[in-house]
C-alpha positions as CSV (number, residue, x, y, z in Angstrom):
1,X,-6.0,6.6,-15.1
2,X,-2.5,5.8,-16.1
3,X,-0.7,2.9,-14.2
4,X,3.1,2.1,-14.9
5,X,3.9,-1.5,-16.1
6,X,6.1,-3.8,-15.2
7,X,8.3,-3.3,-18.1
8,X,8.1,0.0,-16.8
9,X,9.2,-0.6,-13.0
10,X,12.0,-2.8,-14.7
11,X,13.5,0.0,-16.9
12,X,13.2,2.3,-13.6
13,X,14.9,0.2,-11.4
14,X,17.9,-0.3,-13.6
15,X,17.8,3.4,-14.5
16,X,18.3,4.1,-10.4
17,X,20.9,2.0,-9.7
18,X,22.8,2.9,-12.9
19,X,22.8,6.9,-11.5
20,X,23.3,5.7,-7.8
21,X,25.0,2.8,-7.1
22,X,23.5,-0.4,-5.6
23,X,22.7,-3.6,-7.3
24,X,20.6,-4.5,-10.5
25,X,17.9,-7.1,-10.6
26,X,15.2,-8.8,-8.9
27,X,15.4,-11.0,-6.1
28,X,11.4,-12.3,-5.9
29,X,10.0,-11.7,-9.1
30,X,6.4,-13.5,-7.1
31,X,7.2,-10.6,-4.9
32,X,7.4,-8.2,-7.4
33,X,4.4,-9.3,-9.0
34,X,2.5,-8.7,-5.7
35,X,3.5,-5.4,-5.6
36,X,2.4,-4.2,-9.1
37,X,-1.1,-6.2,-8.7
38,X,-1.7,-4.9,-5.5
39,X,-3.6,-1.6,-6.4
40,X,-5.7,-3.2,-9.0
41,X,-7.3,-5.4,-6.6
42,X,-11.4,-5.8,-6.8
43,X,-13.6,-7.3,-4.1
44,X,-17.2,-8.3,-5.2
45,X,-16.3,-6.3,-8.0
46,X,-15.5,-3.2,-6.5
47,X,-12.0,-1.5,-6.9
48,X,-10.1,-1.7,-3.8
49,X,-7.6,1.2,-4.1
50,X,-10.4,3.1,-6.5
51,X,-8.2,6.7,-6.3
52,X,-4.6,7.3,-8.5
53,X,-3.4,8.5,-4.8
54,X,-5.2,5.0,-3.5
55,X,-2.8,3.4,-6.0
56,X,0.5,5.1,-5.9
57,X,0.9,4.4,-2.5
58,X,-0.4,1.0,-2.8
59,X,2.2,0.5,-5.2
60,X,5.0,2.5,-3.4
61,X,3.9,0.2,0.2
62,X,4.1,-3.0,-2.0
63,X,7.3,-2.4,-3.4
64,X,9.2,-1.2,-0.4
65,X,7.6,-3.7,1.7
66,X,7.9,-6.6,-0.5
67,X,11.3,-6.1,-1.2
68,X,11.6,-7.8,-4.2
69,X,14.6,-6.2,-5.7
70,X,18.5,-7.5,-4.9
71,X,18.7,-3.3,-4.0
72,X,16.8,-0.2,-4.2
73,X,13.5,-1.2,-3.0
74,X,13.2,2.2,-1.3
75,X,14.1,4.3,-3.8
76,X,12.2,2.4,-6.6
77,X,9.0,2.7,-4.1
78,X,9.1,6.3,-4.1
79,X,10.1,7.1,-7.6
80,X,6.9,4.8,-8.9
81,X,4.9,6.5,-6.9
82,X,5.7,9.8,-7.6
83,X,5.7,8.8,-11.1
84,X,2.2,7.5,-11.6
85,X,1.0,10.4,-9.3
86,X,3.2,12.7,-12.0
87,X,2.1,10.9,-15.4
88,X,-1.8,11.7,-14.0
89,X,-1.5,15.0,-13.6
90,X,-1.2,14.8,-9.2
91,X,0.9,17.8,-8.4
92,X,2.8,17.3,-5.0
93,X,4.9,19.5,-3.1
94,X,7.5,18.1,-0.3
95,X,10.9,18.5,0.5
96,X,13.4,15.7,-0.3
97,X,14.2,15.3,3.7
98,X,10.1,14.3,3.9
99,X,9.9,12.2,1.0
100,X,13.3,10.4,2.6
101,X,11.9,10.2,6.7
102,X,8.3,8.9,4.9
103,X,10.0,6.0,2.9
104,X,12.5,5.5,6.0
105,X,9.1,4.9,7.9
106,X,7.9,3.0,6.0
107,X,10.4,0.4,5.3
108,X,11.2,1.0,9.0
109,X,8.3,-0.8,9.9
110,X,6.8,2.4,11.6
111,X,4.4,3.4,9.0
112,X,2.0,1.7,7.5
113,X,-0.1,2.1,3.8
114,X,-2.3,4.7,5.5
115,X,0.5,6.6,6.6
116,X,2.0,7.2,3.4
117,X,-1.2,7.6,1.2
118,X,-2.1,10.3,4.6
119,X,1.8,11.8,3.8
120,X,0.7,12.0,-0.1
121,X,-2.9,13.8,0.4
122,X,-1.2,16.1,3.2
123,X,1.6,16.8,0.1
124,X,-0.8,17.3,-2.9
125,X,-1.6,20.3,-4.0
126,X,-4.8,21.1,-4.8
């Protein structure tokens, strides 16, 4: 299983905002922190978020939710997620309009971590 780094995340982030605008740079680096050790979390020795789709949307919920970046928390959410679902061989299909309402819910306050890791099973293909 193949999890993205914060080095990573970093070089992401600034790639984003350099394409679409917004602003570079991290406003709660605790924050971010969070967010990235979120999925690897054990309890008793037993992996929390044991599943790569367990994980990316662990990851996606903790950055969005965290907000640790000065801008693009959303977008950086979604693009790590579909990135470590991408770099271990998760095929997804969706429209841009659902990925967009899902992330919208989600930083929205409307959705929660089971929402989105429900939205990415419903959108994997098998």
């Amino acid at each position: 299983m193949k999890i993205i780094s914060k080095q990573q995340v970093l070089r992401l982030h600034k790639l984003l905002v350099d394409s679409f605008g917004g602003i570079d740079g991290i406003r709660d680096e605790t924050l971010l922190d969070s967010a990235l050790a979120s999925p690897l979390q054990t309890f008793d020795g037993t992996d929390m978020f044991p599943s790569i789709e367990e994980k990316a949307a662990r990851l996606a919920f903790g950055l969005i939710k965290n907000h640790p970046f000065a801008d693009g928390n959303k977008r950086i959410g979604a693009h790590v997620m579909l990135t470590v679902l991408m770099v271990n061989d998760v095929k997804m299909s969706y429209t841009q309009k659902e990925l967009y309402e899902m992330i919208l819910q989600i930083a929205g306050g409307i959705g929660s971590y089971d929402t989105l890791l429900n939205w990415v099973y419903k959108h994997k293909i098998n």
